[in-house]
N, C-alpha and C positions, 0 to 999 in steps of 0.2 A: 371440625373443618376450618373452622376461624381461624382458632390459633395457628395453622402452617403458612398462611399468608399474614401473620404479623410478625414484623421482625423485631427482635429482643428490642426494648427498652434502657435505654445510656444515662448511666447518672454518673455522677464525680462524690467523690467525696475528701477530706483532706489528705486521705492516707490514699492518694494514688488515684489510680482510675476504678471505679467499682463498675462492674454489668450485673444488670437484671435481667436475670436470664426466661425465659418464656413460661420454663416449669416455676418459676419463683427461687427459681436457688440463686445465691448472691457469690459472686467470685471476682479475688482480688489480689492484684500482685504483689500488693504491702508496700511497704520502706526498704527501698533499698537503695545503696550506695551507686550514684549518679556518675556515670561512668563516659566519659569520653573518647570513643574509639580514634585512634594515628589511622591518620589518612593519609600520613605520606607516602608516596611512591614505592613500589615491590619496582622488582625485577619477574613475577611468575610472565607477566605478558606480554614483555618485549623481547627483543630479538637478542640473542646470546652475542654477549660481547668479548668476541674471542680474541686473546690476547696474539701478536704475529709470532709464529714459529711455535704456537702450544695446538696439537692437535684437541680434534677436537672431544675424544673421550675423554679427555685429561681435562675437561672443563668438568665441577661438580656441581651439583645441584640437591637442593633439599627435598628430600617427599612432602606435600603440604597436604590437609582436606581443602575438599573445595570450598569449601565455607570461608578456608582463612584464607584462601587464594582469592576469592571472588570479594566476599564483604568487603576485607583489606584497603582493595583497591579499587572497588565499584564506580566511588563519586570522583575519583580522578579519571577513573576510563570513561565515565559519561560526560565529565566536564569538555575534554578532551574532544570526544565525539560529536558533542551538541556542536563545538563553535565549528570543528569543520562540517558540518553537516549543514551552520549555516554559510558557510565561507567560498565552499567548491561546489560550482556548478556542478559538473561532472558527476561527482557523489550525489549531490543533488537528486541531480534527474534522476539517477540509476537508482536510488532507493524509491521517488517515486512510479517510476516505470515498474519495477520490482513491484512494489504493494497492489497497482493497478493489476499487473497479468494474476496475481494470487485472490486477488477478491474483486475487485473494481469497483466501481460505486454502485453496482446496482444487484447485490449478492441477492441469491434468492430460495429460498425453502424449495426442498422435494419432500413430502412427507413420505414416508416407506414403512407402515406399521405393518409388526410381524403378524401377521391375523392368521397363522397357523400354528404359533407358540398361543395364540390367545383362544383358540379354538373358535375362531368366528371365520365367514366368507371373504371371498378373495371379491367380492360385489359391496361387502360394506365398507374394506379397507379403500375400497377407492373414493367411496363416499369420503370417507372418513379423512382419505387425506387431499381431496377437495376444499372442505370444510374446513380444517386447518390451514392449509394454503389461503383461504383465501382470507381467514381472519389477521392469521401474521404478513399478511401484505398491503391491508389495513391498519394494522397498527403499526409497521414500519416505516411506510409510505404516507404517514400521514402528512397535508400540508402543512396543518399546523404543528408538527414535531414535539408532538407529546410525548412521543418516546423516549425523547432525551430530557434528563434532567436540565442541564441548560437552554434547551428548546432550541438552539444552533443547528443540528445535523440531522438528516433524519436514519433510516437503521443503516443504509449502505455507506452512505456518507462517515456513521458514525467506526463502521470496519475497518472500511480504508482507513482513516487516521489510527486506530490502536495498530493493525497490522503494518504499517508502515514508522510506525514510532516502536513497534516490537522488533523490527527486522530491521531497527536501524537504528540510533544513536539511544533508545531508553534502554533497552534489549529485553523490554518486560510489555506486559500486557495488564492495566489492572481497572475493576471496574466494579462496581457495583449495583446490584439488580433489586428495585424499592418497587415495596405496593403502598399506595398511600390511597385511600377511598377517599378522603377530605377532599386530596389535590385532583380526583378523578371528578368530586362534585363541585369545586369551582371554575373549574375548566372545562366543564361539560365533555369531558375524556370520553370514550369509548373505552376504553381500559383502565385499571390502578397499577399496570406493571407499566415499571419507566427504568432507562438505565442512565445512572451517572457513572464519567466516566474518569478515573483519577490518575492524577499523577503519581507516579513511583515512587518521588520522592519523596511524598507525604507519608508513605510506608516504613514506617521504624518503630523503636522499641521504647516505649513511654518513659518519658525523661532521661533518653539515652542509657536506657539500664544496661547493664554489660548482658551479652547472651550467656545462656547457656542450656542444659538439657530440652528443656520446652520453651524455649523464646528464643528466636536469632532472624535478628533484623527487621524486627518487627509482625514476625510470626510467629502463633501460636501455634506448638508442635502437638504432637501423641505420640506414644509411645513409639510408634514406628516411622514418625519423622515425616507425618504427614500434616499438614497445616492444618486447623481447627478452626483458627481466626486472625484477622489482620488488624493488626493496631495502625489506625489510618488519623494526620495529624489533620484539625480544622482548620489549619491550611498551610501553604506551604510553608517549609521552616525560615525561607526571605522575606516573608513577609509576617512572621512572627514578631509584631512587636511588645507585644506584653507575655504574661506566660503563655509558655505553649501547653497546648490540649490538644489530647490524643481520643479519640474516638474509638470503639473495640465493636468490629464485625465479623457476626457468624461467619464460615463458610456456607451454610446453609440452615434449614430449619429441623426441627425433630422430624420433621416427615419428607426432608429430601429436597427441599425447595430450596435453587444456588440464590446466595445474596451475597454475597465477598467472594469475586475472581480473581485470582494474582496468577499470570501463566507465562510463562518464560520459554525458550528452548533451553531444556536443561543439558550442560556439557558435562556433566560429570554426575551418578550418581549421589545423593544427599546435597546435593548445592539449593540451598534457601533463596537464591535469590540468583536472576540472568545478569550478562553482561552484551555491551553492542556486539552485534553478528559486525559491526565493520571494522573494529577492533583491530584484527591482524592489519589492515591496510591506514591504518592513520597514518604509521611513518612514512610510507612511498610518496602517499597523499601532501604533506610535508615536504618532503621532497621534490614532490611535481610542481607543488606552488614554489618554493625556493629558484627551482628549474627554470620556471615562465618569466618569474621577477628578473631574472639574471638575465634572461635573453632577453626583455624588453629593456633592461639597458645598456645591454651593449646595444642593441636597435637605436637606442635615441643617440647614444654615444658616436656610434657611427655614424650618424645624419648629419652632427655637430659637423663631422671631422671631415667626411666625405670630399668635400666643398674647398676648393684651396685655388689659389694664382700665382702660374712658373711666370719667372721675368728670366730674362735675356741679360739684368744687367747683374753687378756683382753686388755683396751686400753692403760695402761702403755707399756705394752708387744707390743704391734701393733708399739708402737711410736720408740720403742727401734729400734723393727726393720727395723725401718724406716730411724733412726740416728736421732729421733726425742725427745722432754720430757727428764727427768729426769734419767730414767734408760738408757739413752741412752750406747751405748758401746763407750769409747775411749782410744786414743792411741793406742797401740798393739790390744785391743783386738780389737778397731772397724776395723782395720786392716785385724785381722786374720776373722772374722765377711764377711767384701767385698771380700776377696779372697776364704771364703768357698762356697759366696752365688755365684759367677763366676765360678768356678768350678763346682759348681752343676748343672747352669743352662746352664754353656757351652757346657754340655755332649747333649741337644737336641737341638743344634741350627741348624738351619734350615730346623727344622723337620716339615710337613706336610701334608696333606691325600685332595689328586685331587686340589693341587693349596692352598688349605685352611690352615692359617695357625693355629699351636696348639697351647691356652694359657696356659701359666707354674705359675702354681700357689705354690704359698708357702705351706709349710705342713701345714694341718688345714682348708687351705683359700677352698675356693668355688666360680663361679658365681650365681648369681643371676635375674630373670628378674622379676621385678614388670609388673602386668596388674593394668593399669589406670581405674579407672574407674569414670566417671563424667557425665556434661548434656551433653557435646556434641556426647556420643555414642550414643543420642539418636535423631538423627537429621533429622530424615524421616520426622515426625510428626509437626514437627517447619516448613520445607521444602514444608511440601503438604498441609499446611495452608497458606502458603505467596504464593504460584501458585497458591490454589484456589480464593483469593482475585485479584491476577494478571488474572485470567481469568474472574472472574465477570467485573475489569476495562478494559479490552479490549472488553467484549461481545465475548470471546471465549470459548469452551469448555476446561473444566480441563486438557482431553490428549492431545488436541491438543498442550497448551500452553506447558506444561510441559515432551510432549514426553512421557510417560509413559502411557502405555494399559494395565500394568499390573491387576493394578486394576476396571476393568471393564471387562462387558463382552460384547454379543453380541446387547441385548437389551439395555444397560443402551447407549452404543457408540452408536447408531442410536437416542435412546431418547436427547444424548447433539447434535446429528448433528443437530436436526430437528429444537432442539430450538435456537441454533447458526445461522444456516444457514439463518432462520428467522428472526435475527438479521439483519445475511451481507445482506441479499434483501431489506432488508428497507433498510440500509444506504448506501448500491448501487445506488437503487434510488434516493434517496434524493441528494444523490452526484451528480451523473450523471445530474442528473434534474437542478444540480444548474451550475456545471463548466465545463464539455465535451460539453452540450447541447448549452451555449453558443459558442463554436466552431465552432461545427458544422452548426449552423444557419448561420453566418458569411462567410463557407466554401458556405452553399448552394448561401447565396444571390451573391456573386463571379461568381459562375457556370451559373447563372440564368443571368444575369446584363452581362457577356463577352460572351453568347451564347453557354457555355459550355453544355447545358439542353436547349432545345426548350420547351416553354409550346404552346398546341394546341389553336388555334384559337377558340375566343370565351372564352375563360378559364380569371377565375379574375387575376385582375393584383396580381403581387407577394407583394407588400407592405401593400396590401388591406387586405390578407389574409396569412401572413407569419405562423401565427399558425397553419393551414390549411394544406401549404405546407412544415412544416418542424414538425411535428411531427416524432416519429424516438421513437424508444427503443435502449439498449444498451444490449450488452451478450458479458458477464463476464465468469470468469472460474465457473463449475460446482459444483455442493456438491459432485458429487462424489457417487460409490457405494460402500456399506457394503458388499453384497452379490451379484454376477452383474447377477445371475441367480433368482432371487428371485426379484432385482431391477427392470430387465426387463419384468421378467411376471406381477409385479406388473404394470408398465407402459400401457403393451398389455392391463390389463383389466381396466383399467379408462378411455383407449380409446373406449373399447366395451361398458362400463357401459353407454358412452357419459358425464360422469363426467371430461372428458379432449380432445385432440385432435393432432392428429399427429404433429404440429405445436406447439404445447405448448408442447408439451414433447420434441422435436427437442429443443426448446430454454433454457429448462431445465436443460440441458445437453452440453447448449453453443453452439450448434450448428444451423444452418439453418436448413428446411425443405426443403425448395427450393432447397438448395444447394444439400442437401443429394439426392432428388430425381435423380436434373440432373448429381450427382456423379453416380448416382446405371445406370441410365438409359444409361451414356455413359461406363461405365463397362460390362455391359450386353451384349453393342451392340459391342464391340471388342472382350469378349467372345465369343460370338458365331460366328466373324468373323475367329478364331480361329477353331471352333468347338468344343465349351467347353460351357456347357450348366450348367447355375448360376442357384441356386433354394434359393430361401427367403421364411420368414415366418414360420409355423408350420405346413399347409396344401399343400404346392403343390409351385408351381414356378409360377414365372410373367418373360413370356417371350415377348418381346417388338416385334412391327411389323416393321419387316428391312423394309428401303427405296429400292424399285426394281432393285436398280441400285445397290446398294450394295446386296441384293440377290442374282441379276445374275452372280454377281465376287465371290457371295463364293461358289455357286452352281458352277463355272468353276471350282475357286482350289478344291475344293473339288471332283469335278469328278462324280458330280452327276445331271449333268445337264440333261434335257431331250433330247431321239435322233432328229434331226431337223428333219424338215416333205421332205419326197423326191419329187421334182417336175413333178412325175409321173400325168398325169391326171387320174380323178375318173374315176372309169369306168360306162359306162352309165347306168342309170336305167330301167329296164326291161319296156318292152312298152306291152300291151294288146293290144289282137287282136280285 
């Protein structure tokens, strides 16, 4: 039982990187020619650059694997990715709005063990996933964030940033899940499962070795091209200044237990490695910044320009006045010229109306204000085409990305939620199913292995059947209501029609049923300890049957107890004669 919660043992040796592996077998990649992958720029991922007048069949293209599409040109698509992701507001938000509706910071376990595959009651599975629940909400929620290796985030916190750096400029997920007992007894832990959480990039193939059959890109294949282990560098390759060292993690233990997660959405099958989900939209992105820069200068340009003074006289005339050109005045007269035109305008100096000062124009002259008129007064229309594109690349809706409800109404906003929301539950799932789920499995076999969870006598063993026992849903933030009166009658009747169930709409809404019930049920019964009597529903009240013993204390405060019976005796019953 030890050995499945200790993770392999990492040595080095000169010839490479050596692992000591759990069983005691030693394996190693040996000497091999140190290899530097071209990273420059493909064409697989941008937009066809059709030549004019060549249609467009007539343009050819190479078949590639995904491997040499995606590796190729990974660290230019993410270099790419990262600055705008730190650049454009827009992108910005929409990725983090995007990771909030998929997970939010406060994800949370459903446990759901099969306890009909396990041949046990549908009374202990609930125990059972009680008791899980409420251990993993302890060890996620901890204040002090022992859950995390860097003790920065605690486990919802820790989601939202990998899901939001998966679904956006990393296009990966990667992380690793450590039992350490030492760090659990310095730290007076509640737990030895903690997870660090890694960067991508630290993910590569020990002194750049070239891939191939069982190595590419820093993972360890099998024969069927499924990863075994991540070569993960001691730290990132920028900050590498002396040799770099690569570090070699499980994907899990001989008995099943995850400690190396690398999860991607995979676009292609055999692809080793993701690329950004924002990818297709960098160039618009690009564009749209180009777009803005340009109309804020024609905006300043025009400000400059706007502003002008028509005179009345000609330009030789203008120049004179100016001491300028040919007719200019000199000597005495230009003399007598400056001293009339300071006199004239000395008589209003400092004249003004509420602060503002008045300009003294020459006889004749005027001001002027030019109206600009160009393509940037027309900038809604360029604006609500790069948001709807930015909303098709995120799988958002138009208002949501863009903040703007203007143009919608009450059907079309319910029609983008239904198909959005649609979106976020698949990629919920999918997520969840690939990098919480490993957590949590890890979190349970812990609980199960130190006796935090008794399983009943008779019950299979837990490595027999880990699928069994850690089945588990996750609930996420809501969609939300348009109408909350229309949302909720709608809800009432899917449950009457038997088209849904108090339980599926409870989770719909992020919430427990369980929880809700035993929230109403211990509200009720302090109401009425009170004397204040709660009514639910649309027909009538569910009044709960108090415990006798709380009865009889609120029948005392209350004053309405029955008189006691007096220890008079009955008086006898009449006797026939």
């Amino acid at each position: 039982m030890a050995n499945a919660l200790t993770a392999p043992s990492l040595t080095s040796s000169g010839k490479g990187v050596v692992v000591a592996a759990a069983g005691g077998a030693s394996a190693s990649l040996g000497d091999r020619p140190v290899f530097t992958p071209n990273l420059a720029p493909g064409n697989f991922f941008r937009g066809a650059e059709i030549p004019r007048g060549r249609r467009a069949f007539n343009v050819s293209f190479s078949l590639s694997s995904a491997n040499k599409e995606i590796v190729r040109e990974r660290r230019t698509a993410v270099i790419n990715a990262r600055e705008v992701d730190r650049n454009n507001v827009n992108l910005r938000s929409a990725l983090t709005k995007r990771a909030v509706d998929m997970v939010g910071a406060n994800l949370r376990l459903q446990a759901m063990p099969n306890y009909e595959m396990l041949g046990l009651s549908a009374e202990w599975a609930q125990r059972f996933a009680n008791e899980w629940e409420n251990l993993f909400s302890l060890w996620g929620d901890d204040t002090r964030k022992l859950n995390d290796a860097a003790r920065h985030n605690q486990f919802g916190a820790q989601m939202l940033q990998v899901c939001r750096n998966t679904y956006g400029a990393d296009g990966e997920a990667a992380l690793i899940i450590r039992y350490d007992e030492e760090r659990q007894r310095r730290y007076r832990a509640g737990f030895a499962t903690f997870v660090e959480v890694v960067d991508p990039d630290r993910i590569s193939n020990p002194d750049n070795r070239v891939d191939n059959e069982f190595l590419c890109a820093g993972r360890e294949l099998d024969d069927y091209g499924a990863y075994t282990a991540l070569w993960v560098e001691k730290r990132h390759p920028s900050e590498a200044n002396g040799k770099r060292q690569w570090t070699r993690v499980a994907r899990e233990t001989d008995m099943g237990r995850p400690i190396g997660v690398h999860w991607f959405p995979s676009m292609r099958p055999g692809a080793q490695r993701g690329m950004p989900a924002i990818l297709a939209y960098l160039r618009q992105s690009r564009m749209m910044d180009v777009f803005d820069n340009k109309t804020l200068e024609q905006a300043i340009k025009a400000a400059f320009m706007s502003i002008f003074i028509q005179t009345d006289k000609t330009t030789a005339e203008a120049l004179a006045r100016l001491g300028q050109g040919e007719a200019a005045p000199t000597g005495d007269e230009a003399a007598r010229f400056a001293q009339d035109i300071d006199t004239r305008f000395g008589m209003y100096e400092g004249l003004n109306a509420e602060g503002q000062a008045i300009p003294l124009m020459a006889p004749g002259d005027e001001i002027k204000i030019a109206s600009a008129s160009h393509a940037s007064m027309n900038t809604d229309s360029f604006r609500f085409a790069f948001d709807r594109a930015l909303a098709n690349a995120t799988g958002m809706s138009y208002a949501r990305v863009s903040n703007d409800y203007s143009k919608t109404s009450f059907a079309s906003i319910r029609a983008e939620l239904i198909d959005a929301w649609r979106l976020t539950f698949a990629d919920r799932y999918i997520f969840c199913s690939s990098v919480p789920a490993q957590i949590a499995l890890a979190h349970l076999e812990e609980c199960i292995v130190t006796g935090r969870i008794e399983l009943p006598p008779g019950a299979p063993d837990f490595y027999e059947a880990m699928a069994e026992y850690s089945q588990h849903e996750w609930r996420g933030p809501a969609m939300g209501w348009v109408d909350p009166v229309k949302d909720v009658a709608g809800a009432g009747m899917r449950v009457m029609a038997g088209t849904s169930n108090p339980i599926a709409e409870a989770a719909s809404q992020g919430g427990d049923f369980y929880d809700n019930i035993d929230a109403t049920a211990r509200a009720m019964t302090y109401a009425a300890r009170k004397g204040i009597k709660l009514t639910f529903g649309q027909g009538g009240s569910v009044e709960p049957e108090p415990d006798p013993a709380e009865q009889a204390q609120l029948d005392e405060e209350n004053g309405t107890n029955p008189p006691a019976p007096d220890n008079k005796p009955a008086p006898p019953a009449p006797q026939g004669e």
